[in-house]
N, C-alpha and C positions, 0 to 999 in steps of 0.2 A: 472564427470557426475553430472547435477543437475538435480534438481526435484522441476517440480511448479505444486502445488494442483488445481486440475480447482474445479473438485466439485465432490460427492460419489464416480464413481469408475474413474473417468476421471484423467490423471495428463501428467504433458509436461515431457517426457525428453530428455534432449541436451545433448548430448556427442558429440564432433568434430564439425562436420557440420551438423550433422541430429538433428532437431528437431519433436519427434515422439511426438503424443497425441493419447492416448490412451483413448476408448468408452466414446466418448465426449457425454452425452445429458444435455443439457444446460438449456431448461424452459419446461413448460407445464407437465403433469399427463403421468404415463403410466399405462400399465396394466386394457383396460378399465376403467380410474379415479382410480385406490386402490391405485397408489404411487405416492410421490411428494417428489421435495427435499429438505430434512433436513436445509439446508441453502442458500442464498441467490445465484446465482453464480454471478462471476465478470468479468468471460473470455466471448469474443466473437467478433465478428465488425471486426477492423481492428487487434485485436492478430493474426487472421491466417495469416494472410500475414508473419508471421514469421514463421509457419507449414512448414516443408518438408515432412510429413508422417502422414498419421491416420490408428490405426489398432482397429481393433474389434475384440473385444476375439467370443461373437458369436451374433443373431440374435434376442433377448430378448431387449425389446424396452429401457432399461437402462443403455444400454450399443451401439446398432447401433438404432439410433435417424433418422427419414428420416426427423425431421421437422430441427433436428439442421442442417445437412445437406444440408437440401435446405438456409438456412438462409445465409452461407457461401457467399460471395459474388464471382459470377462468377470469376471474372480477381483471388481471389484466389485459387479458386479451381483449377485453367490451372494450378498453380504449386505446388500440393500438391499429392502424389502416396496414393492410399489407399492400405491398406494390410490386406488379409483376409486368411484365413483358401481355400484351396483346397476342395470343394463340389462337387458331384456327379449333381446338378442341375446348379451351378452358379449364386445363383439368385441375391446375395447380388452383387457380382461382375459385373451383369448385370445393377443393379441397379445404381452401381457409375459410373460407364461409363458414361449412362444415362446422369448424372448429369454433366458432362465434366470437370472429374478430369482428371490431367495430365496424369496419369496412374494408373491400377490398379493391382496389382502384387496378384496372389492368389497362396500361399504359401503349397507346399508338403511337408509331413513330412518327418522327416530322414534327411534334410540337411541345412547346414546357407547358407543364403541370404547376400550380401552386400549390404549392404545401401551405404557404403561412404568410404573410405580409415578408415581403423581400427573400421569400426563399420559392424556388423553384425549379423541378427534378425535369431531365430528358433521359426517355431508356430507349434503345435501338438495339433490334434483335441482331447476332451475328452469324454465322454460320453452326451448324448443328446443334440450334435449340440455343447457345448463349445469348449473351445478350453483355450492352454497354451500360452505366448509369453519370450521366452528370449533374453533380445539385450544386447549384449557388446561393449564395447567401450574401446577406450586406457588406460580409468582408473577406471572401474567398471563393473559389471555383475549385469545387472537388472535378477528379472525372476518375471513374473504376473500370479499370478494362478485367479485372479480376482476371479469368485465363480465356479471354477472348484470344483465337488462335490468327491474330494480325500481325503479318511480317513484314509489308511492305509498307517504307514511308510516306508513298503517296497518299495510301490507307489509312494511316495514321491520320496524317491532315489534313485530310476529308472529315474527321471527325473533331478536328480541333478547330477547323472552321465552322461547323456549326454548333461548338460549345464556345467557341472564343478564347480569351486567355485565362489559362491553366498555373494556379497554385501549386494543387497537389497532385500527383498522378499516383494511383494505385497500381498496381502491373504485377504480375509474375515472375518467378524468377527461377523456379527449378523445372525437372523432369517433372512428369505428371501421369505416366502412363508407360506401358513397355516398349521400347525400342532396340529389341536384341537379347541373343541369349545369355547367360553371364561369360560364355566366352566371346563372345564379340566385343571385348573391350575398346575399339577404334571407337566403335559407331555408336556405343554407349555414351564414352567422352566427346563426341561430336553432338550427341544429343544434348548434353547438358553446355555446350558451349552454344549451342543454337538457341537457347533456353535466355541464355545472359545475354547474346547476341540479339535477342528480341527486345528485350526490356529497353538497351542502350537504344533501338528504333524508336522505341515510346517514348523512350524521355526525349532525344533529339529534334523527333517531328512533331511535338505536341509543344516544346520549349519550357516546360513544365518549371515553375521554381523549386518544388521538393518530389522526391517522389518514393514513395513506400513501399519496397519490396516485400510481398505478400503472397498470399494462397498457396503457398508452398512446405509450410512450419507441417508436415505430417512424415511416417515414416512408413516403410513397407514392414509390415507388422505380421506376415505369415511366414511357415519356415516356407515355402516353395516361391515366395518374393524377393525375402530377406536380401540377398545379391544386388539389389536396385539401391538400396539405400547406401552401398558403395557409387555411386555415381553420380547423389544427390547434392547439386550448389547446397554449398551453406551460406547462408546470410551475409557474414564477414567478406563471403567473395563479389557475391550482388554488390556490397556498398563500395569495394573498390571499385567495381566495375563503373558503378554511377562516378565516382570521385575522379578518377582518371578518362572517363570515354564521354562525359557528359557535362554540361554544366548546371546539372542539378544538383542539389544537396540529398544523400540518401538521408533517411528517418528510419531510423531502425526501433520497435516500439515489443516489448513483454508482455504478455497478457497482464491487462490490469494496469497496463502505464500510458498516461496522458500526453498529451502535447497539443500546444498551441498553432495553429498555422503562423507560422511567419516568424516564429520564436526562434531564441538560439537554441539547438539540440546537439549534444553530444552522443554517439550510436554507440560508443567502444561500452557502456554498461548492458546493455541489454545482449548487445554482442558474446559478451562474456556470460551471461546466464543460459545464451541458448548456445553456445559452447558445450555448456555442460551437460544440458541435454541432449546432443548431436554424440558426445564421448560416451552415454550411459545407454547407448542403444544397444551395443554387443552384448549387453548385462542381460537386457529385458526379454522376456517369454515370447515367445515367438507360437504364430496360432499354430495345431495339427488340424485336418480335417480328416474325419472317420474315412471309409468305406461306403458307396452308395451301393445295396445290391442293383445287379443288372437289370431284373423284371422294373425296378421302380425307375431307371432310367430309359429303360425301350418305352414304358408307359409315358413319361415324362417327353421325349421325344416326340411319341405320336399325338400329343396335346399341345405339344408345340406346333409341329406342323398343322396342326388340322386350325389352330389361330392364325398363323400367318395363311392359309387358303382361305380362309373365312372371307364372304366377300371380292373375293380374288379370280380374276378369269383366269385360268392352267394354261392357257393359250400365251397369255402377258409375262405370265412367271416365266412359261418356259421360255420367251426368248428373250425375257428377262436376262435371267442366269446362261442363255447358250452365250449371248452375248460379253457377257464375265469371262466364262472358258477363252471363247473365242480371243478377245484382249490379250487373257493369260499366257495363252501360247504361241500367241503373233510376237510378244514378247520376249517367249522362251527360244522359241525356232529359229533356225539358222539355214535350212536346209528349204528346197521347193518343196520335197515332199511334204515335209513336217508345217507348212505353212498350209497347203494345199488341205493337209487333213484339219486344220484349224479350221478351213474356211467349212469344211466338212461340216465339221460339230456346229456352226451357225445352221445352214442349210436344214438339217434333222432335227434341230431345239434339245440339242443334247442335252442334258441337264448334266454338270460336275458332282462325282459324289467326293465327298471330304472324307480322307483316310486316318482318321483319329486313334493314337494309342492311350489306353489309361494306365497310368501307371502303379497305382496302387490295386488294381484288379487285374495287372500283365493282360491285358487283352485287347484287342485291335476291334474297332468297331466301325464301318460305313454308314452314311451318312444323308439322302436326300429330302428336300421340302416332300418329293409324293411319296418315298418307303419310310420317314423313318429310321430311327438308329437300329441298325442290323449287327451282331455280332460278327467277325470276319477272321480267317487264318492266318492275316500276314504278321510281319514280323514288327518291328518297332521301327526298325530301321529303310523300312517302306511305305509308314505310314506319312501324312503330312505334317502332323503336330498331336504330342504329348500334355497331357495335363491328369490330374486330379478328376476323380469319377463326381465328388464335391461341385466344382468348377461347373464340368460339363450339364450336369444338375438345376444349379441355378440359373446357366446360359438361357435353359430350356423354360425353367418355372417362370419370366418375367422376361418382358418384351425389352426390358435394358437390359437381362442381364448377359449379354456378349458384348455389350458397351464394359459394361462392370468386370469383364476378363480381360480386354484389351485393355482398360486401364489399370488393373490391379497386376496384370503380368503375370500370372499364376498359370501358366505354360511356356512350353518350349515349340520352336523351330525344328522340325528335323529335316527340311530340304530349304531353300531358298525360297522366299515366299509363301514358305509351304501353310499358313494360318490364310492362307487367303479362302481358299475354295469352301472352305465351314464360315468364317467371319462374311463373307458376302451374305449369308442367312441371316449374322445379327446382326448385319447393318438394314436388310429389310426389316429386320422386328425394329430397331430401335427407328427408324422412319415410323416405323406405325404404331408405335410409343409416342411420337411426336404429331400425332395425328396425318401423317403425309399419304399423299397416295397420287400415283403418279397415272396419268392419264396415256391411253394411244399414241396422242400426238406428241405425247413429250417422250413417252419409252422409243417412238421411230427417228425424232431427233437424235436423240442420245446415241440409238446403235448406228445412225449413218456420221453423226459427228464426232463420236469418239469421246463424249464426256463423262466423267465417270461421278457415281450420285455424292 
């Protein structure tokens, strides 16, 4: 089996006759402008024509790209299978049809796939829309956990027993999303220590002989991110990581550089070129976002809401969300009263309104699934969370996109928690991005057992 590095979490591999590539995205930003990639790519044009496969771990735009996708040149796409995870919607699947790939195989779990005489893929969905892939071949065992979010090594060997024994392991290895505002530096460095702390879990409980630290080669490319990529692993630290906490060999691979499975590799080259691109980031332009006027974001809002009700019982939603409050302030409380009024806001199906400041329009706006974004008089410093009128904009335009703010980080905290009570909205959009939708019996489990979606 070899292995060519396309670029952050994308890479070719050939075993036999199949040439699989894995979550090709090739140029342009994702995540509304917060990510760009760490280094230059080299693949694209006529490489595909040598693809027999593309698989996408899941739907997060740095990983299934629809502009690389489209760039593909028709006559390659006729001979190329895409390969996806098994969805209750099919949307990705409907998508590459669309595009007139030769085929697209959408993958159930619990059993291998043959690709090709001696080679054969297994994909398991993971929690929120990712997914795992294992391919073997006559002389290696991939397994890609790309940023499948498994911490526990039980976990881990749950899946390395039903791949068997592991070659190579792909894994993660930096931040991926916000965890703090740039003043919390603790919990920022705990973040990215928990980042490496996971990977050492994947090499350890899979027993992996190599393993390639990946899907991480991007940087925070807005100025209201830019702070995050002070806190981003770089590569050189993954590979100690593996060398001293593991007994793996890391493989550290450039866009555009090969490797053998099983071969001897040296990482201190490749180390040294994404060095330099890690140093050249303070240089690079960093995105501005304009101005949204207000009418186009209360419009925006009330389109929002009126999607996530569509099909929706007000009854569900609302103790839905009283249920969220409810958590929130059993949490917060110390006091009987203040507990007492918690259990209040269940009882009524309170609904939480989100106290939003924008910063580039100074102006404080509230927030619920049935009013809509309301303009409001408070201050900044009583609101729950700050951002970009931009930001809050696209939150609304696309049912990911409050997935795509959480992980671009393109806001602040201005209380403890305080991004909760607006995010619990895009974690309902992005469930129903995901085609989910939760039933009676499973929302009165939930609010009598305490689990959260």
């Amino acid at each position: 089996m070899n292995i060519e590095f396309v670029n952050h979490s994308s890479f070719v591999a050939e075993t036999a006759a199949v040439r699989l590539l894995c979550d090709p995205w090739l140029s342009g930003r994702a995540f509304n402008d917060g990510w760009a990639l760490l280094s230059p790519p080299v693949f694209g044009g006529e490489r595909f024509a040598d693809v027999t496969h593309i698989w996408f771990s899941h739907e997060h735009p740095d990983h299934f790209s629809p502009a690389t996708l489209r760039s593909i040149a028709p006559e390659h796409r006729a001979k190329i299978t895409i390969l996806y995870q098994a969805t209750s919607d099919g949307k990705v699947a409907k998508f590459c049809r669309g595009l007139g790939f030769q085929d697209v195989l959408e993958l159930a779990a619990d059993r291998w796939y043959e690709l090709a005489q001696d080679v054969s893929v297994r994909c398991e969905p993971w929690t929120a829309g990712d997914s795992w892939l294992a391919l073997r071949g006559p002389d290696a065992t991939l397994l890609n956990l790309n940023d499948c979010a498994i911490y526990l090594p039980e976990e881990v060997a749950g899946i390395r027993e039903k791949v068997g024994p592991i070659d190579l392991l792909a894994t993660q290895f930096s931040i991926s999303a916000w965890d703090g505002n740039p003043e919390a530096r603790e919990r920022l460095e705990a973040g990215a220590r928990a980042m490496l702390d996971r990977m050492v879990v994947h090499a350890n409980a899979t027993s992996a002989r190599f393993v390639l630290p990946f899907a991480s080669f991007v940087w925070f490319c807005h100025e209201e991110n830019f702070y995050l990529n002070a806190f981003h692993n770089r590569v050189d630290k993954a590979a100690e990581h593996l060398r001293t906490r593991t007994s793996s060999a890391p493989i550290v691979l450039y866009p555009g550089e090969r490797w053998e499975v099983g071969a001897a590799h040296d990482p201190a080259p490749a180390m040294a070129r994404y060095a330099i691109d890690y140093d050249s980031l303070a240089t690079r332009e960093r995105i501005h976002s304009p101005p949204v006027p207000v009418d186009a974001l209360v419009a925006a809002g009330s389109e929002y809401c009126a999607r996530l009700r569509k099909d929706s019982d007000s009854l569900r939603l609302r103790l839905r969300f009283a249920r969220q409050e409810l958590r929130r302030r059993m949490a917060t409380s110390t006091s009987i009263v203040g507990r007492a009024q918690a259990l209040a806001t269940l009882l009524v199906l309170g609904v939480p309104e989100a106290a939003v400041y924008l910063d580039d329009l100074q102006q404080a706006f509230r927030f619920t699934i049935f009013h809509g974004l309301r303009p409001s008089l408070q201050r900044r410093e009583d609101c729950d969370v700050a951002m970009g009128s931009d930001s809050l904009r696209y939150a609304f335009q696309q049912l990911f996109g409050g997935e795509s703010l959480q992980v671009n980080g393109r806001f602040r905290e201005l209380r403890p928690d305080g991004r909760l009570a607006l995010f619990e909205y895009f974690w309902l959009a992005a469930g129903r991005n995901r085609g989910e939708r939760m039933s009676w019996s499973e929302l009165f489990r939930r609010v009598l057992g305490g689990r959260r979606e």
